[in-house]
C-alpha positions in Angstrom: 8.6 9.7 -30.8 9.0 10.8 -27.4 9.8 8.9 -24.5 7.2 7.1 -22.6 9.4 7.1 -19.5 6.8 9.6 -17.6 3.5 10.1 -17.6 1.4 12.8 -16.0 -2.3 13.0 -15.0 -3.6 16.4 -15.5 -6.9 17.9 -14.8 -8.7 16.2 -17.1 -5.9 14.4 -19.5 -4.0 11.7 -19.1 -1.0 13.0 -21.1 2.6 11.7 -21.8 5.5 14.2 -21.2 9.1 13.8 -22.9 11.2 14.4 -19.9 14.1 15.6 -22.1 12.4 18.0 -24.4 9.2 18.8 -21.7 6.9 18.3 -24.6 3.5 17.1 -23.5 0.9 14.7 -25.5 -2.8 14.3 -24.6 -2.8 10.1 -23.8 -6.9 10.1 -23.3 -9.8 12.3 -22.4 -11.4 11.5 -18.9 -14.9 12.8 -17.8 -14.2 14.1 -13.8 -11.3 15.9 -12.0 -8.3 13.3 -11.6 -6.5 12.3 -8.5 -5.4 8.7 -7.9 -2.7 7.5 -10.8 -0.8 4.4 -10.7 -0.1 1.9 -13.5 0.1 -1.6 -14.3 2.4 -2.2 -17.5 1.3 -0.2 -20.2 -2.3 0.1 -18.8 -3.1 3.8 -16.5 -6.0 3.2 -13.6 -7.3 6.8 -12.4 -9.6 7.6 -10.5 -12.2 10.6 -11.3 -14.0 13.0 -9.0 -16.4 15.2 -9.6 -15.2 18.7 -9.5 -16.5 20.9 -6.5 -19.3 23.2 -7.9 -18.3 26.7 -5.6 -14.3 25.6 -4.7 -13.1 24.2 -8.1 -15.1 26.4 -10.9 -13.3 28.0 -14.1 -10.8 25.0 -15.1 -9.6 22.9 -17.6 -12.2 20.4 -17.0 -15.3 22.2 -17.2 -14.0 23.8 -20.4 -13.0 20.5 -22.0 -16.9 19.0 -20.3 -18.6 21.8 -22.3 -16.5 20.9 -25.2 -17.6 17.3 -25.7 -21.2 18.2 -24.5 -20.0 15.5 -21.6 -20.9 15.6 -18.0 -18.4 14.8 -15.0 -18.6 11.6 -13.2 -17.1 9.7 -10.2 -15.2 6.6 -11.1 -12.6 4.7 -12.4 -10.9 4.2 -15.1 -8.3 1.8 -17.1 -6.3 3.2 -20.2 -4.2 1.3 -22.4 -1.2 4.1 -22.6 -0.3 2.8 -26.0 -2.9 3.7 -27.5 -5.0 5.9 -25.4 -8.0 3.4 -25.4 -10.4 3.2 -22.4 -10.2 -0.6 -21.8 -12.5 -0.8 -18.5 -14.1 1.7 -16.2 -16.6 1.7 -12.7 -18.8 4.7 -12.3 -20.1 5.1 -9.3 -23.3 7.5 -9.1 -23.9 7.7 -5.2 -20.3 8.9 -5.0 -18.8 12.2 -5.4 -14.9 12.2 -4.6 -12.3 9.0 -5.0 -8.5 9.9 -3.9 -6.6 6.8 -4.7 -5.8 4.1 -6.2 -3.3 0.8 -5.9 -2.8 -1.8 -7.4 -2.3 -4.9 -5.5 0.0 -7.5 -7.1 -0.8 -11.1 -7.7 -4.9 -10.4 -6.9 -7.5 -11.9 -8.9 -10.8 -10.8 -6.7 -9.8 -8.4 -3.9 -12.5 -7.9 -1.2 -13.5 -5.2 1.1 -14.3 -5.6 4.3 -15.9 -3.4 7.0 -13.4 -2.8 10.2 -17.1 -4.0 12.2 -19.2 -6.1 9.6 -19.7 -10.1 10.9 -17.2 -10.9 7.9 -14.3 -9.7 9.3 -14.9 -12.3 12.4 -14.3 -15.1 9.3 -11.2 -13.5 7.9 -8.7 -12.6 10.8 -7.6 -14.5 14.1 -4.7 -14.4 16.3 -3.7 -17.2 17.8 -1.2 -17.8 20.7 1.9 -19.7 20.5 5.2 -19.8 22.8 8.6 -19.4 21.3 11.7 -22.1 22.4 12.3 -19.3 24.9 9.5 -18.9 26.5 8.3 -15.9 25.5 4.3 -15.0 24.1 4.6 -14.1 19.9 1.8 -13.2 18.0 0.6 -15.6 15.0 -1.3 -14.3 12.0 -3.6 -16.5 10.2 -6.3 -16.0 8.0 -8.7 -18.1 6.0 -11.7 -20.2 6.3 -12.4 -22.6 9.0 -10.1 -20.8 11.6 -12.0 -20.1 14.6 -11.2 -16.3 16.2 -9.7 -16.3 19.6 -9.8 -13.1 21.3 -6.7 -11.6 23.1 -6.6 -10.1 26.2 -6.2 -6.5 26.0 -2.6 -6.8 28.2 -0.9 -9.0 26.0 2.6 -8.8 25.2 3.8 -9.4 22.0 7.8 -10.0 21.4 9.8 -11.4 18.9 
């Protein structure tokens, strides 16, 4: 069996490739043009574009699309690299491109926020504090209940 050691995202394949012998093996079929790869264990999490009518015609995808009878689509996905099964996926049909993806450690229910929605005045503050020597440091803290200050726009911050 070849190594599972690395693993490639191509076009429209999620395939396995034996570094030592080069051979390739088609892991799972996924409907869009991928770009963002990372894994978690044995599980892939791509994300899928779809491919740029005009810029991007006459590849692999739209030959493997036209095989299945499928049609592309913008969204993620989750593979179980064992065993090629698609164990989750988001499609998202107001959307057209997705770049990356990442994985965030220890997350249960990640949340985005807009850089100027009212929630982000809930979630961030800076506070002032003075070290033993005087000097202005900057304190993170986030959470519910902490009221924001606001910072002058000259402040220092040292460590």
């Amino acid at each position: 069996m070849a190594s599972l050691s690395r693993q490639v995202a191509k076009f429209c394949e999620l395939c396995r490739v034996d570094p030592h012998t080069g051979r390739r093996e088609d892991v799972a079929f996924c409907p869009g043009f991928l770009r963002g790869l990372t894994f978690v264990g044995s599980y892939a999490i791509v994300t899928l574009s779809l491919p740029r009518r005009g810029r991007f015609q006459g590849l692999a995808l739209d030959d493997a699309l036209a095989r299945r009878g499928a049609e592309p689509w913008c969204g993620l996905m989750i593979i179980d690299t064992r065993h090629g099964d698609v164990v989750e996926w988001v499609r998202f049909a107001h959307e057209s491109e997705l770049f990356d993806v990442a994985a965030i450690p220890l997350t249960r229910c990640p949340t985005a926020i807009a850089p100027d929605g009212s929630d982000m005045q809930d979630v961030i503050t800076f506070e002032d504090m003075t070290s033993s020597r005087g000097n202005a440091v900057g304190a993170f803290s986030a959470g519910e209940g902490a009221a924001p200050q606001e910072l002058p726009r000259h402040a220092q911050w040292t460590r």
